[in-house]
mmCIF file of the N, C-alpha and C atoms, coordinates in Angstrom:
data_MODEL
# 
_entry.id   MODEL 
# 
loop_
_atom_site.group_PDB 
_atom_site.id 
_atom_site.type_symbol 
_atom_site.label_atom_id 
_atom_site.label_alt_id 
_atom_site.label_comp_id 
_atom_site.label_asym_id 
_atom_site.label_entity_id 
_atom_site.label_seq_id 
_atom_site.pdbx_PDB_ins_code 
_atom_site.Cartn_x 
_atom_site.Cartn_y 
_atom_site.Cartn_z 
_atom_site.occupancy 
_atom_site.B_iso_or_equiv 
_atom_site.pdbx_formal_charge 
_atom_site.auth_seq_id 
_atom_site.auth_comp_id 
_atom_site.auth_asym_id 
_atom_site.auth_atom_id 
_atom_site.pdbx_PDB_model_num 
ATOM 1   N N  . UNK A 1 1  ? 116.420 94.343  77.690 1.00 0.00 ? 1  UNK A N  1 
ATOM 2   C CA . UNK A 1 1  ? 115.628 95.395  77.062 1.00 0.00 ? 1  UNK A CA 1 
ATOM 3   C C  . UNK A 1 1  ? 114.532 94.748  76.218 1.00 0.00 ? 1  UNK A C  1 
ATOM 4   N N  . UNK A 1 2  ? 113.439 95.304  76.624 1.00 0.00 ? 2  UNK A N  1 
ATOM 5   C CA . UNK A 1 2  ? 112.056 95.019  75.538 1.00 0.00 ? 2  UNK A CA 1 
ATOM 6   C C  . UNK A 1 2  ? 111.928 95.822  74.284 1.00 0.00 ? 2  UNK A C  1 
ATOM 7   N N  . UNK A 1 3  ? 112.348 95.850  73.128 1.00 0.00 ? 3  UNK A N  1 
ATOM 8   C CA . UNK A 1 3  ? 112.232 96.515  71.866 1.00 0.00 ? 3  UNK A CA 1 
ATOM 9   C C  . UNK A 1 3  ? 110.724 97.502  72.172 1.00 0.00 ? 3  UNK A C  1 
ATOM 10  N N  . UNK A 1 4  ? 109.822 96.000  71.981 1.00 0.00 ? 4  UNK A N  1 
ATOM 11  C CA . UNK A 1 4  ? 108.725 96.482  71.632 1.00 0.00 ? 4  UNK A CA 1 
ATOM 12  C C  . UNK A 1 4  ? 108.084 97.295  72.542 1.00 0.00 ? 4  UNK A C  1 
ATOM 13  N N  . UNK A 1 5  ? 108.145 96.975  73.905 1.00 0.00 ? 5  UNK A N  1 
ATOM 14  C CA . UNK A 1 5  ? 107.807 98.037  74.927 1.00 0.00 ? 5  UNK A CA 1 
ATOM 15  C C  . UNK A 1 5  ? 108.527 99.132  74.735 1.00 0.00 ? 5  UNK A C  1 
ATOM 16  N N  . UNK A 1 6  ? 109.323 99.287  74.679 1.00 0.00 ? 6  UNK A N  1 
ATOM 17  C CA . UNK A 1 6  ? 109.928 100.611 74.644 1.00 0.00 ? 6  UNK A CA 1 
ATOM 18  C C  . UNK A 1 6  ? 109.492 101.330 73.379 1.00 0.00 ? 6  UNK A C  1 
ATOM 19  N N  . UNK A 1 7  ? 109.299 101.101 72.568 1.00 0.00 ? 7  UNK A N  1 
ATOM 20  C CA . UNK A 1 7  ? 108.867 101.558 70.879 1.00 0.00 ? 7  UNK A CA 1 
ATOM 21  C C  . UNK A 1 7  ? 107.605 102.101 71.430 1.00 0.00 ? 7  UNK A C  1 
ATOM 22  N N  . UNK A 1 8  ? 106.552 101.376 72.479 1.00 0.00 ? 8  UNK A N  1 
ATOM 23  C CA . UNK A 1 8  ? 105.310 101.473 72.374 1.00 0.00 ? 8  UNK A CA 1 
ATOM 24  C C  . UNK A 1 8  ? 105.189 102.458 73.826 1.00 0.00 ? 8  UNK A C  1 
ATOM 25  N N  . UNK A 1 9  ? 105.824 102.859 74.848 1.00 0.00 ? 9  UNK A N  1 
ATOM 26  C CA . UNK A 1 9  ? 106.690 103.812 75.453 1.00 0.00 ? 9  UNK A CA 1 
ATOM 27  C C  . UNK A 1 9  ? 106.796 104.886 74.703 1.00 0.00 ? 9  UNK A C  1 
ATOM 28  N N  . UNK A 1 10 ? 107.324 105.177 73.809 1.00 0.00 ? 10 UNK A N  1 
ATOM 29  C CA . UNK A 1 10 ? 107.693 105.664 72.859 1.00 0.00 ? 10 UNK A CA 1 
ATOM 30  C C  . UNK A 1 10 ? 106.364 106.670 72.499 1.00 0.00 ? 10 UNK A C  1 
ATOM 31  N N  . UNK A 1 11 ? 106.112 105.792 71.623 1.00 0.00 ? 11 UNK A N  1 
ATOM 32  C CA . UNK A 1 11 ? 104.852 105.973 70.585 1.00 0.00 ? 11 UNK A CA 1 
ATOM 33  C C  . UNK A 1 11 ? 103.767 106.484 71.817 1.00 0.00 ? 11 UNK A C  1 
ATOM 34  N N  . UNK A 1 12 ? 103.485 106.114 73.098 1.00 0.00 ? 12 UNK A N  1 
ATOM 35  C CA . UNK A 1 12 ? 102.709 107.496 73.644 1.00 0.00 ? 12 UNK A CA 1 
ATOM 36  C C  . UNK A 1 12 ? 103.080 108.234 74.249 1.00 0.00 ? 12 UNK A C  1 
ATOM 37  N N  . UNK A 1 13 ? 104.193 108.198 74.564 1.00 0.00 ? 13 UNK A N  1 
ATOM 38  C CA . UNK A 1 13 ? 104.484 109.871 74.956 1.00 0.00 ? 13 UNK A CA 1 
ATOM 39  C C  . UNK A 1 13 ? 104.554 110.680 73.568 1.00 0.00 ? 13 UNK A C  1 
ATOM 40  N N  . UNK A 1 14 ? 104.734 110.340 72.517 1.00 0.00 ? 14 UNK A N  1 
ATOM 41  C CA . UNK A 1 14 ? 105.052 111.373 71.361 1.00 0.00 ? 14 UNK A CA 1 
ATOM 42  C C  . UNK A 1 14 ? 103.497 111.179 71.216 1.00 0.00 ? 14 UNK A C  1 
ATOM 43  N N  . UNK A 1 15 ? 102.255 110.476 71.695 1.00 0.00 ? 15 UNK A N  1 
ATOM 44  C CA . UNK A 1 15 ? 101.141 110.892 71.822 1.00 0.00 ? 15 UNK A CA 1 
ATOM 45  C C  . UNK A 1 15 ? 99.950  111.924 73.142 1.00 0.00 ? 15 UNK A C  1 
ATOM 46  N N  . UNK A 1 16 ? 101.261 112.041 73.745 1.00 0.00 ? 16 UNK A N  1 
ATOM 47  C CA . UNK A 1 16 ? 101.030 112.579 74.982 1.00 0.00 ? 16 UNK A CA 1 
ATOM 48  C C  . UNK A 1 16 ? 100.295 111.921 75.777 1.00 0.00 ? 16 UNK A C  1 
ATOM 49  N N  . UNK A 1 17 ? 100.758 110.585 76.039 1.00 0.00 ? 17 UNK A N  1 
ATOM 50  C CA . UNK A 1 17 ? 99.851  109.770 77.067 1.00 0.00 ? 17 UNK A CA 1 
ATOM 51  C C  . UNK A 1 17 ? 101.099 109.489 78.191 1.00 0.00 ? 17 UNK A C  1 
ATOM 52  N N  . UNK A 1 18 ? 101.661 110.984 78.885 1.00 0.00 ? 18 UNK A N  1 
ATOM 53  C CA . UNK A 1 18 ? 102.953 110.479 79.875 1.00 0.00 ? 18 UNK A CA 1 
ATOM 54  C C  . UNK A 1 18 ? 102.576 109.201 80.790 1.00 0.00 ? 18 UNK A C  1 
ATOM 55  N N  . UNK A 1 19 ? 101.248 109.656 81.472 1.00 0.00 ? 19 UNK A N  1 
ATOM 56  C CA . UNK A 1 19 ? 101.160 108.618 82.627 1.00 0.00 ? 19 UNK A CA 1 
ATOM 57  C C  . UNK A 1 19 ? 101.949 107.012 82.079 1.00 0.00 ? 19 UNK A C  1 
ATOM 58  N N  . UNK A 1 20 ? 100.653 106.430 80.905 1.00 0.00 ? 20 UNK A N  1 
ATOM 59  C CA . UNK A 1 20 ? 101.045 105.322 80.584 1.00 0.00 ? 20 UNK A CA 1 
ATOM 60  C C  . UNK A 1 20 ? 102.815 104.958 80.156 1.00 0.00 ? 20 UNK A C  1 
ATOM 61  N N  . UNK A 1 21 ? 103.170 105.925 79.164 1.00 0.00 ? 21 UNK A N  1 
ATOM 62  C CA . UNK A 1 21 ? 104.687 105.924 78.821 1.00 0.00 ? 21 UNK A CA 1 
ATOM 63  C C  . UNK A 1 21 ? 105.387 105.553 79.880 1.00 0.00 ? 21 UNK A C  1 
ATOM 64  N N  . UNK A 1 22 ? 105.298 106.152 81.184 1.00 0.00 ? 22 UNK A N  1 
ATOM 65  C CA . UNK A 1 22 ? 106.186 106.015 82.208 1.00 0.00 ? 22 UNK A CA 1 
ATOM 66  C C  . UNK A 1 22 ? 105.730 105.205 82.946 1.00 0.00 ? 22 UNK A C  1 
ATOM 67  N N  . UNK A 1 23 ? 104.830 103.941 83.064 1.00 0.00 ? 23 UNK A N  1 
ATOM 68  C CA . UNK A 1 23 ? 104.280 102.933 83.720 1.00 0.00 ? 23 UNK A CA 1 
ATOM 69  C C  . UNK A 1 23 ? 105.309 101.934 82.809 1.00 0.00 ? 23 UNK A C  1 
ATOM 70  N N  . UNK A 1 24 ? 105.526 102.267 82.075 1.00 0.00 ? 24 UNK A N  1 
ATOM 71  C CA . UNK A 1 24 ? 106.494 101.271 80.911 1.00 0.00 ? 24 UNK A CA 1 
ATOM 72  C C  . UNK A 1 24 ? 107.404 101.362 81.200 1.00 0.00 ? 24 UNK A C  1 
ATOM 73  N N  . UNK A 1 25 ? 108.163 102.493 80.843 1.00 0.00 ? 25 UNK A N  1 
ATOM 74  C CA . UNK A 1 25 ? 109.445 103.111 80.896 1.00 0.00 ? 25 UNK A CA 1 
ATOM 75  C C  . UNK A 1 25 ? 110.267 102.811 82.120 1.00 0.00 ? 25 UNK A C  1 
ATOM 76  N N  . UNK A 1 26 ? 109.385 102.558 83.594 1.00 0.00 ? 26 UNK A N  1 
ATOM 77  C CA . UNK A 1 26 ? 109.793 102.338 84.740 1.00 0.00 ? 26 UNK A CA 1 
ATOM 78  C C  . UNK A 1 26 ? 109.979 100.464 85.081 1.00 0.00 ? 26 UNK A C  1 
ATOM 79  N N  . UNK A 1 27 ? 109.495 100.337 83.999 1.00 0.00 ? 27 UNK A N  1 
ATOM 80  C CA . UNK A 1 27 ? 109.472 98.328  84.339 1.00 0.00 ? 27 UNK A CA 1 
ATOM 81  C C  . UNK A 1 27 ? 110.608 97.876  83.900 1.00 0.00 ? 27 UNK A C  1 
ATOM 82  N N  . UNK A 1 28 ? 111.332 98.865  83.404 1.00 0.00 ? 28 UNK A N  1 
ATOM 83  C CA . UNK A 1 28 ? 113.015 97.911  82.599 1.00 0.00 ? 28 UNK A CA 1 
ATOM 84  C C  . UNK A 1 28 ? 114.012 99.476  83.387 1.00 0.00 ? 28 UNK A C  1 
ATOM 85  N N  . UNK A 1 29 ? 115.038 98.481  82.977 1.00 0.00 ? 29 UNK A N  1 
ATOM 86  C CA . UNK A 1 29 ? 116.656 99.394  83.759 1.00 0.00 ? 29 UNK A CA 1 
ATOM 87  C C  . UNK A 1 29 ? 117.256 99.635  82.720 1.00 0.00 ? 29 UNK A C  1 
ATOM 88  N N  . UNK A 1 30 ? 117.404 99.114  81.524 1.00 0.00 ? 30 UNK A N  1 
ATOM 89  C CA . UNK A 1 30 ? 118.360 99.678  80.847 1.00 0.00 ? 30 UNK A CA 1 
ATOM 90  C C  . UNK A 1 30 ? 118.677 100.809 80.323 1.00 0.00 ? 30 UNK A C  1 
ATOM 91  N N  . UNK A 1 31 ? 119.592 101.358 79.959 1.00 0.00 ? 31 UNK A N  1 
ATOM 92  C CA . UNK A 1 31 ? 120.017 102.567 79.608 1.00 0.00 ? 31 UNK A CA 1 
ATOM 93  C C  . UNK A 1 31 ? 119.129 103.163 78.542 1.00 0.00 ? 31 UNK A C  1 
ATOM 94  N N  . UNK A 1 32 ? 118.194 102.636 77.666 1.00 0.00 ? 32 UNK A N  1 
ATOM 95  C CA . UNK A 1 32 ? 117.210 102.957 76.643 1.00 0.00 ? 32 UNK A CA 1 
ATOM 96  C C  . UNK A 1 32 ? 116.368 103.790 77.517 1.00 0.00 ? 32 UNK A C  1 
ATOM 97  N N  . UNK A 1 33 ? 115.791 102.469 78.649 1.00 0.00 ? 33 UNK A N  1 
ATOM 98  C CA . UNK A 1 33 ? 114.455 102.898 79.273 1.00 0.00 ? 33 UNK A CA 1 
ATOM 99  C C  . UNK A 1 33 ? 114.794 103.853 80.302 1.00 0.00 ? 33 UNK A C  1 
ATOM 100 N N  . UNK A 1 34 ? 115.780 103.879 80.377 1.00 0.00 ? 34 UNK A N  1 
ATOM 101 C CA . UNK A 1 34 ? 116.069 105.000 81.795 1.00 0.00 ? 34 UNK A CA 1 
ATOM 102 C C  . UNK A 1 34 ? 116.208 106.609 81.071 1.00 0.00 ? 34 UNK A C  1 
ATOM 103 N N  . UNK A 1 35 ? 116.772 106.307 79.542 1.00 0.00 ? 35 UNK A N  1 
ATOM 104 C CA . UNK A 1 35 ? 116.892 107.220 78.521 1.00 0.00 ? 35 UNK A CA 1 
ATOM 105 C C  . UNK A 1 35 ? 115.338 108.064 78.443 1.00 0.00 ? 35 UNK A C  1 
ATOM 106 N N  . UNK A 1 36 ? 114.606 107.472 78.087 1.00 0.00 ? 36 UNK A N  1 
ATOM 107 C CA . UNK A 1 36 ? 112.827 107.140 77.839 1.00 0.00 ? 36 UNK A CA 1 
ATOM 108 C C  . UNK A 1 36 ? 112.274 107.799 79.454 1.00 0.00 ? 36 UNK A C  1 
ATOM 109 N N  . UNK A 1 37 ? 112.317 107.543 80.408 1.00 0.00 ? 37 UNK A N  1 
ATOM 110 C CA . UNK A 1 37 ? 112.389 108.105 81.724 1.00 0.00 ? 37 UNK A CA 1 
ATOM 111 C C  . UNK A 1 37 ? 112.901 109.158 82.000 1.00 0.00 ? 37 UNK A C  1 
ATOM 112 N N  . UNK A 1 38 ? 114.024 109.641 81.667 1.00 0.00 ? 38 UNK A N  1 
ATOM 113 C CA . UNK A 1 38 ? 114.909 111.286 81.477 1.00 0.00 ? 38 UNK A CA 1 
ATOM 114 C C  . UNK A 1 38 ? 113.927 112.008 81.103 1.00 0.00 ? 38 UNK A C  1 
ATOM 115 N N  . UNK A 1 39 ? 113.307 111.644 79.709 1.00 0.00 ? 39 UNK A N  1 
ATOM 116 C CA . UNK A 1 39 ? 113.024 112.761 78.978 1.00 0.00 ? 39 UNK A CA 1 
ATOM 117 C C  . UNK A 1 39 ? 111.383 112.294 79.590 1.00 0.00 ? 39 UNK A C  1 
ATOM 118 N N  . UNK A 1 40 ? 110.746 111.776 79.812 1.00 0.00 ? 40 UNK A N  1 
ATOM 119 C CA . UNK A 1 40 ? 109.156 111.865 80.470 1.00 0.00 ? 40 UNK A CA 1 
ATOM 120 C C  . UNK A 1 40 ? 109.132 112.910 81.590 1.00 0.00 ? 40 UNK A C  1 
ATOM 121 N N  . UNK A 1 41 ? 110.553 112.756 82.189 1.00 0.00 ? 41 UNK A N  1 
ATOM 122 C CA . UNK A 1 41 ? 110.382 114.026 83.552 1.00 0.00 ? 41 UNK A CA 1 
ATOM 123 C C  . UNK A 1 41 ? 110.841 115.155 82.970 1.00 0.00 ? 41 UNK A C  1 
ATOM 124 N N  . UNK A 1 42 ? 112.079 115.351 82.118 1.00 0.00 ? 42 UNK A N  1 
ATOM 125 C CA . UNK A 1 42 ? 111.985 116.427 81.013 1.00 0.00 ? 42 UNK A CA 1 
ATOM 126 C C  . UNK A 1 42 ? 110.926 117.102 81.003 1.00 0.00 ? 42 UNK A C  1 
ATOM 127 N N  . UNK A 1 43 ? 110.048 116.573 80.187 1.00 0.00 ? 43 UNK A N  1 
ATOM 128 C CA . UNK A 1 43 ? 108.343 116.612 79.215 1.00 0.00 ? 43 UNK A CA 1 
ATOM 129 C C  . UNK A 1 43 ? 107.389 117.532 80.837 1.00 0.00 ? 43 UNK A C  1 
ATOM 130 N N  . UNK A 1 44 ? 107.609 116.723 81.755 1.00 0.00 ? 44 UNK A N  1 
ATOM 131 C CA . UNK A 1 44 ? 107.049 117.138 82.803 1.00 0.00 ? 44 UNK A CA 1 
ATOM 132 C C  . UNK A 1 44 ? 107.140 118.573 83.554 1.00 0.00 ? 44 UNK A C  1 
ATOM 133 N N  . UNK A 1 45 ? 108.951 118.693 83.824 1.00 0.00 ? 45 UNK A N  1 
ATOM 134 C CA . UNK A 1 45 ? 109.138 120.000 84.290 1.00 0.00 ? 45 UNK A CA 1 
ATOM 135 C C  . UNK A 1 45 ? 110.275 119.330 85.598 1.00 0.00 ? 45 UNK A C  1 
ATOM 136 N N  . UNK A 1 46 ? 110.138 118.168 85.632 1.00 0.00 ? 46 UNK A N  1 
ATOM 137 C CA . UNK A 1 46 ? 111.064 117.438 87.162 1.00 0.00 ? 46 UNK A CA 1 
ATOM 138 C C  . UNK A 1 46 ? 112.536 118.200 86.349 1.00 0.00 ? 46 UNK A C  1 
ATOM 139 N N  . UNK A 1 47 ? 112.768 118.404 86.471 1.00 0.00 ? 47 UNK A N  1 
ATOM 140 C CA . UNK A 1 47 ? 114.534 119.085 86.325 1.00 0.00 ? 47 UNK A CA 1 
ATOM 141 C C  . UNK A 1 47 ? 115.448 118.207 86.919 1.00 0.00 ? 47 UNK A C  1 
ATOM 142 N N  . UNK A 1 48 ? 115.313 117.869 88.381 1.00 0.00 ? 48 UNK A N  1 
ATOM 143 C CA . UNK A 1 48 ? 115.894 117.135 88.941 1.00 0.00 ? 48 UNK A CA 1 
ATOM 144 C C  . UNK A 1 48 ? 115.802 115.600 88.728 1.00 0.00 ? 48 UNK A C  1 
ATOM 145 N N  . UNK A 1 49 ? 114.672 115.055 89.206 1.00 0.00 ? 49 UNK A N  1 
ATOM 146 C CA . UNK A 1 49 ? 114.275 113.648 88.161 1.00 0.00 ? 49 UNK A CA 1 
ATOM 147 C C  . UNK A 1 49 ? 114.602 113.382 87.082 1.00 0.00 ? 49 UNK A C  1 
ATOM 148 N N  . UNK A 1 50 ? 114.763 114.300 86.177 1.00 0.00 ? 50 UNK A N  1 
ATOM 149 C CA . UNK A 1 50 ? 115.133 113.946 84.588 1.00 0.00 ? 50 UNK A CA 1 
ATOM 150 C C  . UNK A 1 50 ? 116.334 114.226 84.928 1.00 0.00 ? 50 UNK A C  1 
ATOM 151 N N  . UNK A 1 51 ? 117.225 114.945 85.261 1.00 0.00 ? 51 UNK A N  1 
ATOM 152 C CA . UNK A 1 51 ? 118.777 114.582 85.390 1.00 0.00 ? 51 UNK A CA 1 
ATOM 153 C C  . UNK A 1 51 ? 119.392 113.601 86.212 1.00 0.00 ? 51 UNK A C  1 
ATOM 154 N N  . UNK A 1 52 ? 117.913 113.167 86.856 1.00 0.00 ? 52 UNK A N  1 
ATOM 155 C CA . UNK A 1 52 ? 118.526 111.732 88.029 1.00 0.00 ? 52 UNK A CA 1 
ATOM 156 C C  . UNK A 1 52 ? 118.901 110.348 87.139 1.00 0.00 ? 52 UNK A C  1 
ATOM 157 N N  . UNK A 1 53 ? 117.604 110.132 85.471 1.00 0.00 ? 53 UNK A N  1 
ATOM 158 C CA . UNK A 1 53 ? 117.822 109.491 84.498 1.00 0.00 ? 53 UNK A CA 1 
ATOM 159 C C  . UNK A 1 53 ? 118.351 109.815 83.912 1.00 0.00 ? 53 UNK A C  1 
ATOM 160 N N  . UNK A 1 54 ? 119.091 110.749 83.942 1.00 0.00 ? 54 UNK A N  1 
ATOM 161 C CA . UNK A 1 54 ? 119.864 110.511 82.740 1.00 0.00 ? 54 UNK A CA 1 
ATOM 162 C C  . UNK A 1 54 ? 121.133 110.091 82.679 1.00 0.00 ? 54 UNK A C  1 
ATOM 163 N N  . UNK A 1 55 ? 121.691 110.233 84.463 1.00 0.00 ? 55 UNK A N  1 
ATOM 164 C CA . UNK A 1 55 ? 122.707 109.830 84.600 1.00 0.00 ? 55 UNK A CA 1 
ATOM 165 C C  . UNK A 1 55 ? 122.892 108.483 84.895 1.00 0.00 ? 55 UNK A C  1 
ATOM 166 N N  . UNK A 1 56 ? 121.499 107.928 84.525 1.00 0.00 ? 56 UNK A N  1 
ATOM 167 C CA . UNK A 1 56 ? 122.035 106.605 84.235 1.00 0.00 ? 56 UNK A CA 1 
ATOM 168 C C  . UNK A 1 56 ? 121.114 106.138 82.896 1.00 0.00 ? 56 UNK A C  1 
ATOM 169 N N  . UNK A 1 57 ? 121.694 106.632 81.856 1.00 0.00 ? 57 UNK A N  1 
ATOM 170 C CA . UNK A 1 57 ? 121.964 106.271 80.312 1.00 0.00 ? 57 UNK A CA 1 
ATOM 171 C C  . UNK A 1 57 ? 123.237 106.264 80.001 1.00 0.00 ? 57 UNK A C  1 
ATOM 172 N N  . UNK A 1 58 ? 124.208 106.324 80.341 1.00 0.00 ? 58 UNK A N  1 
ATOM 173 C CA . UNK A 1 58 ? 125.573 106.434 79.732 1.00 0.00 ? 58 UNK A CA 1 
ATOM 174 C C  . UNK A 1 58 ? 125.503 107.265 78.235 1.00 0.00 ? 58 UNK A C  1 
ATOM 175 N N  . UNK A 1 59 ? 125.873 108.254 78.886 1.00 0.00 ? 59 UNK A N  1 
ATOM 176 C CA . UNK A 1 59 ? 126.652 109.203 78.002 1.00 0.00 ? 59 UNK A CA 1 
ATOM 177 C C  . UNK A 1 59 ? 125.352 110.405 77.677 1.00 0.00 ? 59 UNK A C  1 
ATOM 178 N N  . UNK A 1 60 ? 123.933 110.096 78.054 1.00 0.00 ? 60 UNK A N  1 
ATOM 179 C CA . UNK A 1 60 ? 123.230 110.705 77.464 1.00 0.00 ? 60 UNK A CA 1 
ATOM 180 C C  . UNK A 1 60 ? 123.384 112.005 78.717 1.00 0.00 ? 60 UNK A C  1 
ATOM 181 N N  . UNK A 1 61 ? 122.140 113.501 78.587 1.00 0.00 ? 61 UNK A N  1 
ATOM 182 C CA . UNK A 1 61 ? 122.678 114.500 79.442 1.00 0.00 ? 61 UNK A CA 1 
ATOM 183 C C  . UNK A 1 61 ? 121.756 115.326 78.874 1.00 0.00 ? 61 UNK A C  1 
ATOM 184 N N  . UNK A 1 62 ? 120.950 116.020 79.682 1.00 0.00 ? 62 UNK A N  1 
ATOM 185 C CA . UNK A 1 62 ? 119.510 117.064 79.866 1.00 0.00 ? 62 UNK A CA 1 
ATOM 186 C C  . UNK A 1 62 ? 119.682 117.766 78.309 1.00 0.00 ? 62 UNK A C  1 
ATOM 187 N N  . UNK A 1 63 ? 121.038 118.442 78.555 1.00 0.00 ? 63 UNK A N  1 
ATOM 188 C CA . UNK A 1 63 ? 120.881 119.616 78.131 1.00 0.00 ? 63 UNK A CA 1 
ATOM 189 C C  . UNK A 1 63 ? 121.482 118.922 76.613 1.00 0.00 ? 63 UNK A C  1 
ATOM 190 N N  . UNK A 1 64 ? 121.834 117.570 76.399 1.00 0.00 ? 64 UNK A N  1 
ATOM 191 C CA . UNK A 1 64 ? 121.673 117.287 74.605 1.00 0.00 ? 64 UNK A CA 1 
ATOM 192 C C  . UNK A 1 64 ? 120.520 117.691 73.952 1.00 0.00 ? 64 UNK A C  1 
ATOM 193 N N  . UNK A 1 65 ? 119.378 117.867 74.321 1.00 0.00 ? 65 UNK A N  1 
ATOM 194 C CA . UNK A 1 65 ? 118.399 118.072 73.271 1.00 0.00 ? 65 UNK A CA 1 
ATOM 195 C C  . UNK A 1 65 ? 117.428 119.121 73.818 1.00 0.00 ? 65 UNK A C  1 
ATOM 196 N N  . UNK A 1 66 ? 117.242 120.204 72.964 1.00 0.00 ? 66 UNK A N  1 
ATOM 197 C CA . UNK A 1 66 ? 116.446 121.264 73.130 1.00 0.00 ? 66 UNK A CA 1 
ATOM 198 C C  . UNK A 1 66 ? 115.334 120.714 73.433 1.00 0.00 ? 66 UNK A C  1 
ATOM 199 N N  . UNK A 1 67 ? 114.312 119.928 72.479 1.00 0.00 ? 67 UNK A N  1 
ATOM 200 C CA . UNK A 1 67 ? 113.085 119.539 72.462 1.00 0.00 ? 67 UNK A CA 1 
ATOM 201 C C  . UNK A 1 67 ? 112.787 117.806 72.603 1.00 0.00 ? 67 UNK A C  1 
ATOM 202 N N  . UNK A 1 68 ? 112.144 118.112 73.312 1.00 0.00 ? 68 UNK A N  1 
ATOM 203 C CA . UNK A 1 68 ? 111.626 116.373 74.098 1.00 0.00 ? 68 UNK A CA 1 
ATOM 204 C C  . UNK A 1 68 ? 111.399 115.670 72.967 1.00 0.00 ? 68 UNK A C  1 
ATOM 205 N N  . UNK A 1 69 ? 110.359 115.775 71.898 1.00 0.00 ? 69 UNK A N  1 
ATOM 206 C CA . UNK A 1 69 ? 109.344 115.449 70.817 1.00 0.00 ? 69 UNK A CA 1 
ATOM 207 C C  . UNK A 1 69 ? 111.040 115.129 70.006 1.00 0.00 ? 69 UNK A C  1 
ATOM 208 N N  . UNK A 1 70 ? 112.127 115.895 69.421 1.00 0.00 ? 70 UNK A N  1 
ATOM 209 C CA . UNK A 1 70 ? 112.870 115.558 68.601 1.00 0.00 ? 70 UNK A CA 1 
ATOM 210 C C  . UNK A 1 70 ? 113.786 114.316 69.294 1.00 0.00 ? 70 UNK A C  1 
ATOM 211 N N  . UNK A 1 71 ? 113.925 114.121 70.671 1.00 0.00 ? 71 UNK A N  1 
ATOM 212 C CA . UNK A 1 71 ? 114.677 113.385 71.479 1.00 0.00 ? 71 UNK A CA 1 
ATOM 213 C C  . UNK A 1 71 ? 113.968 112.091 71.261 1.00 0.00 ? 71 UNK A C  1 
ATOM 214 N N  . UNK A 1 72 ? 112.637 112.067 71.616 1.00 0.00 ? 72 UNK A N  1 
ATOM 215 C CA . UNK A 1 72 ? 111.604 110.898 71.706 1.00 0.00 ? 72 UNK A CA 1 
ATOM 216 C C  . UNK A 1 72 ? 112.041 110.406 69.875 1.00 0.00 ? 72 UNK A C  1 
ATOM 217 N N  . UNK A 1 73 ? 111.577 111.423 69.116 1.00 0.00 ? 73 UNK A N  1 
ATOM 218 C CA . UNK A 1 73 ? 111.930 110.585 67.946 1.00 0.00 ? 73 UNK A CA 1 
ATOM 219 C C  . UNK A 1 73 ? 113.633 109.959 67.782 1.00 0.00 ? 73 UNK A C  1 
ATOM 220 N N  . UNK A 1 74 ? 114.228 110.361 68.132 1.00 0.00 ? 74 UNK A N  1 
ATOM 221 C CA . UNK A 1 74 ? 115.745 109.661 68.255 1.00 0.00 ? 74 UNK A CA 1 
ATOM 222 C C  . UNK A 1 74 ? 115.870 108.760 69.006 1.00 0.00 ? 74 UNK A C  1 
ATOM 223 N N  . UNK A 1 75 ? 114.893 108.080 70.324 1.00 0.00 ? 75 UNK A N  1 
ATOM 224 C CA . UNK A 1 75 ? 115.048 106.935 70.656 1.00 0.00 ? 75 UNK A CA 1 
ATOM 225 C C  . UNK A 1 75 ? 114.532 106.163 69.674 1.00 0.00 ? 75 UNK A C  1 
ATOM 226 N N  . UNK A 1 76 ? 113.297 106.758 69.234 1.00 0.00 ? 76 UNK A N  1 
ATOM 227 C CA . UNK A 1 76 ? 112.156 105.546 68.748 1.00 0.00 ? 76 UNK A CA 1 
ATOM 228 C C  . UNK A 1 76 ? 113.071 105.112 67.074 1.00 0.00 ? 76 UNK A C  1 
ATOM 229 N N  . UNK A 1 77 ? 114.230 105.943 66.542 1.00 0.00 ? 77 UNK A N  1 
ATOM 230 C CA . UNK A 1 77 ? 114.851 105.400 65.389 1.00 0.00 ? 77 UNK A CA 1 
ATOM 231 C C  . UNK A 1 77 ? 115.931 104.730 66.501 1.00 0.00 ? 77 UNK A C  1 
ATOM 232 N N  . UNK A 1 78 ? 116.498 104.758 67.250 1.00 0.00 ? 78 UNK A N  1 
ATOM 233 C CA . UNK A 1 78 ? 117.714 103.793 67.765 1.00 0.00 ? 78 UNK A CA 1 
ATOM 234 C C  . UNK A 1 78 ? 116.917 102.225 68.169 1.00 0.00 ? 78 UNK A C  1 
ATOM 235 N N  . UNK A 1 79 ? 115.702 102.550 68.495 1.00 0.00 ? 79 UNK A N  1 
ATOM 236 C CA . UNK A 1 79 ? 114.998 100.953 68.938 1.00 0.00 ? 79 UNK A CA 1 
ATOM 237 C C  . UNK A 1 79 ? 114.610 100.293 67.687 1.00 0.00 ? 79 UNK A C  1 
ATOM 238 N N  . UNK A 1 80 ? 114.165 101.312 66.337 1.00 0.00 ? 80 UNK A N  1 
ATOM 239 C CA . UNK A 1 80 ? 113.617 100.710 65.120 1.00 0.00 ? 80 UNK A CA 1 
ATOM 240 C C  . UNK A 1 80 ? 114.589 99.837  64.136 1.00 0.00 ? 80 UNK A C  1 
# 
């Protein structure tokens, strides 16, 4: 896992720059970035795609978080 990529992942999708976020988000496997990937297709409307990531975050799951923006900030404090 890349901290800092993922922080900076992070930091534009909660700026609404999906494209770039998920050019990131897609270069690592771990359960963070696949976390980070869930919720970009979330953000999007993929229903299916975002439940395809999420089942591989361990333990994480669509329907934990109402809002993308409060989710995004709960990765970006688990990476900080």
């Amino acid at each position: 896992m890349n901290k800092d990529a993922l922080l900076t992942a992070v930091k534009l999708a909660l700026e609404g720059d999906w494209d770039a976020s998920h050019k990131i988000a897609q270069d690592y496997s771990d359960t963070t970035a696949n976390w980070i990937h869930a919720v970009l297709h979330k953000i999007e409307g993929d229903v299916w795609n975002s439940k395809y990531w999420y089942a591989r975050t361990s333990g994480k799951f669509y329907e934990d978080y109402a809002d993308a923006q409060d989710e995004l900030l709960q990765i970006q404090k688990l990476l900080s």
